[in-house]
C-alpha positions in Angstrom: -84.3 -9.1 -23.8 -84.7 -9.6 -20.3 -81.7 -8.5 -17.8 -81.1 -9.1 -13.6 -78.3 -7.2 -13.0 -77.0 -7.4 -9.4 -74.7 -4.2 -7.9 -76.8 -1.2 -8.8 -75.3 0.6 -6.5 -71.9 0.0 -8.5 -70.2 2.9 -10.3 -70.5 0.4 -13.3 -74.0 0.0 -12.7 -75.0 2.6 -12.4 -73.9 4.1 -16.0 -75.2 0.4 -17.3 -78.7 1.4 -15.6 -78.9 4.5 -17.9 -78.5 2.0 -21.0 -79.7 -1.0 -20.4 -82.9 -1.8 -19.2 -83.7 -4.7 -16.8 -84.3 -5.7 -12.7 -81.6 -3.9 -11.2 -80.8 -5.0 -7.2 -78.5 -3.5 -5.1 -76.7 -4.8 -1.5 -80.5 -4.1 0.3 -82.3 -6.1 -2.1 -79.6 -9.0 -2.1 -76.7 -9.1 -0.3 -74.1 -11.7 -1.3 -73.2 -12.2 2.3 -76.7 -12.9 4.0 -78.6 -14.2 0.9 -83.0 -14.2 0.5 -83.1 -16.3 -2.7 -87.0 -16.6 -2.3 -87.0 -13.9 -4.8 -85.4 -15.9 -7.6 -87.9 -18.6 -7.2 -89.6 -17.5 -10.8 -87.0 -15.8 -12.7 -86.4 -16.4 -16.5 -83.6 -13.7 -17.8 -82.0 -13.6 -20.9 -78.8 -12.1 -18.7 -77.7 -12.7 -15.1 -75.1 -9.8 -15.1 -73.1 -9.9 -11.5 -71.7 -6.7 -10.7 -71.8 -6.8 -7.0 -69.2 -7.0 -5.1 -70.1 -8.9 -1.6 -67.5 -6.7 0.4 -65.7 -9.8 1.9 -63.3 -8.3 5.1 -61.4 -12.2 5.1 -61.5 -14.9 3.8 -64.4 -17.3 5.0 -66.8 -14.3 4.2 -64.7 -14.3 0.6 -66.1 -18.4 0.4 -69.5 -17.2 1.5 -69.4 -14.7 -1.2 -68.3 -17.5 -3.6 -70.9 -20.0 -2.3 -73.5 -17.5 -2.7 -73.0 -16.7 -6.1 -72.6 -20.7 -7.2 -76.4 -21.4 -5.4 -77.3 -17.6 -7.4 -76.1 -19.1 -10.8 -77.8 -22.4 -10.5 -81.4 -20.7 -8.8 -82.0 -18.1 -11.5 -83.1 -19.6 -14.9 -80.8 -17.5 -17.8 -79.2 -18.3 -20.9 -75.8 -16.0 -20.4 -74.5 -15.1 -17.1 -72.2 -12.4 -16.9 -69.5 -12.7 -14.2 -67.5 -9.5 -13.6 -63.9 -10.4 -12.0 -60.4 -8.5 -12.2 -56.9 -9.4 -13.6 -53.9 -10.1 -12.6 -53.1 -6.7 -11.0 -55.7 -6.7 -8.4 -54.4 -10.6 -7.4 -50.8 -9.9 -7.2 -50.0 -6.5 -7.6 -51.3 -4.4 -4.9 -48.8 -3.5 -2.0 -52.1 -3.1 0.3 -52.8 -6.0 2.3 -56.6 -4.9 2.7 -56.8 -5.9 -0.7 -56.5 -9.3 -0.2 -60.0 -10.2 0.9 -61.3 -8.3 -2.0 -58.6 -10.5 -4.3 -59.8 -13.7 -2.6 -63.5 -13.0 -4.0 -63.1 -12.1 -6.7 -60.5 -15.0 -7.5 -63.2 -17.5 -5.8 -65.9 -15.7 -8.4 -63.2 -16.7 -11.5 -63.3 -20.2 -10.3 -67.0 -21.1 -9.5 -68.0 -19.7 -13.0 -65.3 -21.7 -14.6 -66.1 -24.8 -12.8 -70.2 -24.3 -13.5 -69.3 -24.4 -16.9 -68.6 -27.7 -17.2 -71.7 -28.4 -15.5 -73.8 -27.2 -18.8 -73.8 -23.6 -17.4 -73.2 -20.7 -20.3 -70.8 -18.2 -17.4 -68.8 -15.1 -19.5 -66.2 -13.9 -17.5 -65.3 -10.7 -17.6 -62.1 -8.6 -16.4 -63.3 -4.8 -17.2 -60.1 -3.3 -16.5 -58.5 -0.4 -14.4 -61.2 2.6 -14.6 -60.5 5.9 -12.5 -63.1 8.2 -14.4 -66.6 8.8 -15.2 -65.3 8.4 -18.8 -63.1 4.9 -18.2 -66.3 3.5 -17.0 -68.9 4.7 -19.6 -66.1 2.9 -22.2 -66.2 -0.1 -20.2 -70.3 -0.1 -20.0 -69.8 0.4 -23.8 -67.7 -1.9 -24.6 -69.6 -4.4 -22.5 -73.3 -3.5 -24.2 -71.5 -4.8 -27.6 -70.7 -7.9 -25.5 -74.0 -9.0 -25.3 -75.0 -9.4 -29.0 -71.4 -11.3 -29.5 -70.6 -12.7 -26.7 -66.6 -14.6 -26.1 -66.4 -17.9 -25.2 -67.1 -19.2 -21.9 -64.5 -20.2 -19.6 -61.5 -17.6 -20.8 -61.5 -14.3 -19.3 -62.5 -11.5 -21.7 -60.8 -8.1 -21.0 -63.1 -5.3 -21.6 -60.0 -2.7 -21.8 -58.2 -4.8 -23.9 -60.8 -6.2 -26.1 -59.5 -9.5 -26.2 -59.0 -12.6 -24.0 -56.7 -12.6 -21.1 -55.0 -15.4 -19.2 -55.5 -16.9 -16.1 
């Protein structure tokens, strides 16, 4: 099985690194907000896994982000992508406005996968829940790893935490 994860330098991927192998890249090797695609060119994965977070400060960096990932998801040949998003909490519940750019991406990432799925793309995505310790994200990494040999459907939003689909 052959894996691209993207957002090494992730907490989460970093713990995924240890137990799964595969191409690794982190902001330096492609960065969501000034995209080099010239390296996809080739690629066949099994798994596109998108970690990374493109670090959008408002919200036309948060639609470049977006935009980057759809022209990502259509350039690498795969035959799962993995979308990592958030829930509900991180749209709506945070009192800190410098959330909201964050919100905006990962809201925009939600959408594009959804929306690429009706255009014959196979997009999981996943909401891996609130994690605050080394051990909250080894679960999470755990829980995902079972993911990939039973995969949820595409186009609902599969909560790693609460092992089961979420809503919109």
């Amino acid at each position: 099985m052959s894996n691209l994860i993207l957002g090494s330098n992730s907490k989460f991927g970093k713990i995924l690194k240890d137990k799964l192998p595969g191409v690794y890249l982190d902001k330096q090797q492609f960065d969501l907000l000034q995209p080099d695609f010239s390296c996809f060119k080739s690629n066949s994965v099994d798994n596109l896994i998108i970690l990374a977070r493109g670090g959008a400060q408002n919200f036309a960096q948060a639609g470049t982000i977006a935009d980057t990932v759809s022209k990502l998801i259509s350039t690498v040949k795969y035959n799962t992508a993995w979308v990592f998003t958030s829930g509900l909490g991180t749209y709506a519940g945070s009192k800190n406005n410098s959330y909201i750019p964050y919100s905006a991406e990962k809201m925009l990432l939600t959408f594009v996968s959804y929306k690429k799925n009706f255009d014959g793309h196979n997009i999981k995505i996943i909401n891996p829940g609130h994690m605050d310790s080394d051990q909250s994200y080894s679960i999470a990494v755990d829980k995902f790893l079972l993911l990939l040999d039973n995969p949820p459907d595409k186009n609902l939003i599969w909560s790693l935490s609460k092992n089961s689909y979420v809503p919109f």
